[in-house]
C-alpha positions in Angstrom: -22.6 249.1 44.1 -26.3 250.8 45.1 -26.0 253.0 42.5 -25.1 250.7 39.7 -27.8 248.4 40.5 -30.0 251.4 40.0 -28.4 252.4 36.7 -29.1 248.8 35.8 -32.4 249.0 36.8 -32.9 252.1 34.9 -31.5 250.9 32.0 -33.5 247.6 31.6 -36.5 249.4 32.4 -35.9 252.1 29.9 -34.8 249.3 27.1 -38.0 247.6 27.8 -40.3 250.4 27.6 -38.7 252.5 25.1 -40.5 249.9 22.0 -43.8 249.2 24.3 -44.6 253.3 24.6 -45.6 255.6 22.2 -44.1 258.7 24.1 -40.9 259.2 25.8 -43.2 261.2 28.8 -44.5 257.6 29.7 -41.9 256.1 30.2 -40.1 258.9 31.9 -43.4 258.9 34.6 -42.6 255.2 34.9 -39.2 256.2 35.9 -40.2 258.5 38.1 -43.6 257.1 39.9 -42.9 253.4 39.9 -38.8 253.1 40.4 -39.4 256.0 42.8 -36.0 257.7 40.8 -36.9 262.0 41.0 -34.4 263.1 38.1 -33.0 259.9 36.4 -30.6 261.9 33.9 -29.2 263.3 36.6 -28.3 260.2 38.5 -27.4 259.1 35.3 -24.8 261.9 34.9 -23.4 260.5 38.3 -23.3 257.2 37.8 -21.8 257.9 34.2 -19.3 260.9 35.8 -18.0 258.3 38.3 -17.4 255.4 36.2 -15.1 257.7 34.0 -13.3 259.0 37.1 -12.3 255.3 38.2 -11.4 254.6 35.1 -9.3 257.5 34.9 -7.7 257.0 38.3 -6.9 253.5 37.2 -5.7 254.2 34.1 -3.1 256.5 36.1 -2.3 254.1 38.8 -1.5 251.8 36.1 0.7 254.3 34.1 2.8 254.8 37.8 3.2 251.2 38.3 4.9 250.8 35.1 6.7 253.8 36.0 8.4 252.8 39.3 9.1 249.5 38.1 11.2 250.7 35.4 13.0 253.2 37.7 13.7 250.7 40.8 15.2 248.0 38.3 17.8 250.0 36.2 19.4 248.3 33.6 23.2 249.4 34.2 24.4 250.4 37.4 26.2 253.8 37.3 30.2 254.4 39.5 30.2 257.0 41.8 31.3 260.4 40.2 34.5 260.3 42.1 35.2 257.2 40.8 34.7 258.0 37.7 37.2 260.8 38.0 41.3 259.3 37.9 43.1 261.1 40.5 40.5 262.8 41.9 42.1 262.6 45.7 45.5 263.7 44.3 43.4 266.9 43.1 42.1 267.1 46.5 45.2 266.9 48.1 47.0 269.6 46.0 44.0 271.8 46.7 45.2 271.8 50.5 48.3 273.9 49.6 46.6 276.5 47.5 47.5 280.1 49.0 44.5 282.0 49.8 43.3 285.2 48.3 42.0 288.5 49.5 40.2 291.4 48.3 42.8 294.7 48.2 39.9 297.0 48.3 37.6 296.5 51.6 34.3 295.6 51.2 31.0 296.7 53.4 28.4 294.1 52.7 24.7 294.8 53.7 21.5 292.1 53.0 18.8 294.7 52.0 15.2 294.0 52.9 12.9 295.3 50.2 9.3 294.1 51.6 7.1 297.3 53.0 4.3 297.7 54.6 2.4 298.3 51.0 4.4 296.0 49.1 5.8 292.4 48.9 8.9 292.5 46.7 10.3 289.0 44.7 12.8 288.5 45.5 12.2 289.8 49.5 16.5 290.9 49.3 19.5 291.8 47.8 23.0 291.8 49.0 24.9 295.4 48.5 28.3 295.0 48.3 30.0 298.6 48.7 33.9 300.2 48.6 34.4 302.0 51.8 36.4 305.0 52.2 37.2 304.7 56.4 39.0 305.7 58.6 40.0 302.3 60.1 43.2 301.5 59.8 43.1 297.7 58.2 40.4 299.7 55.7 43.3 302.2 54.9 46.1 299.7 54.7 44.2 297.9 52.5 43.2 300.4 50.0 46.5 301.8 50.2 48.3 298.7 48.3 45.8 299.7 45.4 46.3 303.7 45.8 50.5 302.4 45.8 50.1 300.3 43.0 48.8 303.2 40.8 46.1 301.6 41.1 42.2 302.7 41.8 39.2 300.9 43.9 36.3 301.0 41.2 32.7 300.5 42.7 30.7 298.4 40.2 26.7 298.2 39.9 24.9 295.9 38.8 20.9 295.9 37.3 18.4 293.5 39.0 15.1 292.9 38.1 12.3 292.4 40.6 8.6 291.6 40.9 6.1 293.5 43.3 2.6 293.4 44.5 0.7 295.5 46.8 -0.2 293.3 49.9 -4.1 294.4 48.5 -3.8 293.2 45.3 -3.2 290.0 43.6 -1.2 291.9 40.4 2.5 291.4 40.1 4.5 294.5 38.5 8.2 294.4 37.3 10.8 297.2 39.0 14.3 297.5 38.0 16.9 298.5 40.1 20.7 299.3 39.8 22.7 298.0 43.1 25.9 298.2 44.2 27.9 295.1 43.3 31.3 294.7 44.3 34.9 296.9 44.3 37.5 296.1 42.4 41.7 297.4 42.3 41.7 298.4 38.5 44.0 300.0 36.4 43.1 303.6 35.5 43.1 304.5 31.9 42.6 308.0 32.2 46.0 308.5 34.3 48.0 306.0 33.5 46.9 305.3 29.9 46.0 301.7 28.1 47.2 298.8 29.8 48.8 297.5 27.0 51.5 299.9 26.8 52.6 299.2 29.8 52.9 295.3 29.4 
């Protein structure tokens, strides 16, 4: 409130003796000697700078209250989803007595780490997801339905991309990679021919 009084002051003072002096000088010694104001543009930059921030910050408080009114009274209240959906507990209930799958090939799954101590990777990991040729029995049995089948367990890759920085720096560079992505039983073309001769 000090400092509009001031600007006020300033202001009058200025209108007054801007048609009574001959030079702008005068009446910025006036300003200076008599209101006892050191640098009067500058405090008029502040006063001026902090009557547009208020107005600013009230213009956006005003722009949020019409906001969350119109959110917190909707016009139409919405179902549920599920109640939306006819029969949607019947689907759940069928759901119960669905058999369960499994892979035929065995699968070794690792969560790789990629940051170093010179660089931090985005993402920090992938998973690898890997065929396995073991010696374990349930391994064995397992790839064995394929290998009976006629069958093959086909690794498959996959390409991710990646950011990376050096822990020094503030640039990010691109890396790609190709990972190992899953194993699938397939059918193999080069033995047993196309698939659709056989169907």
């Amino acid at each position: 409130m000090a400092v509009v009084n001031i600007f006020l002051q300033v202001f009058c003072v200025a209108a007054i003796l801007s048609p009574l002096s001959a030079s702008e000088e005068s009446a910025q010694d006036f300003i200076e000697h008599v209101l006892r104001i050191p640098n009067p543009d500058k405090v008029l930059n502040s006063v001026l700078g902090r009557l547009e921030r208020n107005r600013q910050l009230a213009l956006a408080a005003r722009t949020q209250q019409q906001y969350d009114e119109h959110c917190d009274e909707p016009s139409e209240v919405l179902p549920e989803y599920t109640e939306t959906l006819p029969g949607s507990r019947e689907r759940g209930l069928r759901q119960l007595g669905v058999q369960k799958h499994y892979p035929i090939c065995h699968l070794d799954r690792k969560i790789r780490r990629l940051n170093t101590d010179e660089y931090e990777y985005r993402p920090a990991y992938y998973e690898e997801i890997r065929c396995t040729a073991s010696s374990d029995d349930d391994v064995t049995s397992t790839n064995e339905i394929c290998s009976s089948l006629g069958f093959s367990c086909v690794q498959w890759n996959k390409t991710i991309h990646l950011t990376r920085r050096r822990y020094s720096s503030d640039c990010w560079e691109t890396k790609t990679m190709v990972i190992p992505a899953g194993c699938e039983c397939m059918w193999p073309v080069h033995r047993l021919g196309d698939i659709n001769l056989h169907v």
